[in-house]
N, C-alpha and C positions, 0 to 999 in steps of 0.2 A: 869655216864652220857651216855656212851652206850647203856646200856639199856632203857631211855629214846628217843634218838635217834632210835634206832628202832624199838620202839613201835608207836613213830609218823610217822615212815616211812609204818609200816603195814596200821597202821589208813588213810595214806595218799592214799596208795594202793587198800583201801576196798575200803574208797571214790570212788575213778575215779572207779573202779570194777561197783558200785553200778551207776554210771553217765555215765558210758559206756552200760553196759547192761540192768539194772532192769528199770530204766527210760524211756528207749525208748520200752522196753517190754512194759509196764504199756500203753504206749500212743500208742502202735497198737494194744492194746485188746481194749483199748477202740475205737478205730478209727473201729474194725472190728463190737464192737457192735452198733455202728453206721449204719455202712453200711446195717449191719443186717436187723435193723428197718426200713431202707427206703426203702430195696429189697421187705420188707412183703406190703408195699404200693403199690408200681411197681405191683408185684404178686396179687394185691386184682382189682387195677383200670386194668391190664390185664385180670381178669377172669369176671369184668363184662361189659366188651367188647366181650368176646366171648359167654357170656351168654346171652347178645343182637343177635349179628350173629347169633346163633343156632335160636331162636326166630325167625329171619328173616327167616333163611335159611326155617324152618320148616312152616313156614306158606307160603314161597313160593310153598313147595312143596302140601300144600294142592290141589293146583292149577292146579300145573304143574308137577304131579305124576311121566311123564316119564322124567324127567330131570335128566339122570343120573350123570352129573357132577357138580349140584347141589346136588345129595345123596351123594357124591365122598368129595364134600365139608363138607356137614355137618357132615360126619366121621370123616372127620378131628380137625373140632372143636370140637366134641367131643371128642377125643382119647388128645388133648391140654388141656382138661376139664376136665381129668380124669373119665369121664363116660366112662369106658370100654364094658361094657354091649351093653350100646346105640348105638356105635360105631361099634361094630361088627355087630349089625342086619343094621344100615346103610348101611355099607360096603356089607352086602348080599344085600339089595336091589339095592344099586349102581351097582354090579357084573349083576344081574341077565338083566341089562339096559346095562352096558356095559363090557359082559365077556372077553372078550381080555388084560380089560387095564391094565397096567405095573402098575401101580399107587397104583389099590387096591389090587393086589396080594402083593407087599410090605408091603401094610398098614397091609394086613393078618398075611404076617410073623410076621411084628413086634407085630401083638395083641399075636400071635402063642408063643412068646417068652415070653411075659408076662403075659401066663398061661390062657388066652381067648379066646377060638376058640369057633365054633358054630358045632351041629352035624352031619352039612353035610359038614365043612370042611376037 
């Protein structure tokens, strides 16, 4: 009889184990691949909002060429866009409009860090 005894005591032990731990594991991997899915939504209706702005931005400037904090802007949508490329010839044309600003020397570095610069920086 002992030995039944603690073999239901083991089995009772794995239990709670398995209703302690493995259970609520199970239901935050699925809660994360939740979250997952609806971040990719967020992430998609946020990039075609900025793919609008850029749109705006750039057909403002058709207009209004020397508007450097309108170029200062569209850098910015684009480097949020992951257009790096576009951003950094933004960013010079924004500079060459407004070479002092704190703003886009920043933007520089941070393109500078992530291996983007242009030949005359």
């Amino acid at each position: 009889m002992g030995t039944i005894s603690r073999l239901k005591l083991y089995l009772i032990s794995f239990a709670i184990l398995v209703a302690l731990i493995v259970i609520p594991l199970l239901g935050f991997l699925i809660t994360l691949d939740d979250n997952a899915s609806g971040s990719k939504k967020v992430q998609s209706e946020d990039f075609k909002t900025i793919e609008k702005r850029i749109k705006e931005f750039t057909a403002h400037l058709k207009n209004n060429p020397e508007d450097g904090l309108a170029f200062k802007r569209l850098g910015e949508l684009y480097l949020k866009a992951g257009r790096l490329s576009e951003a950094v010839s933004t960013y010079v044309a924004a500079e060459k409009i407004l070479p002092k600003d704190p703003e886009i020397r920043k933007a520089f570095i941070q393109l500078q860090s992530m291996g983007h610069t242009t030949s005359n920086r």
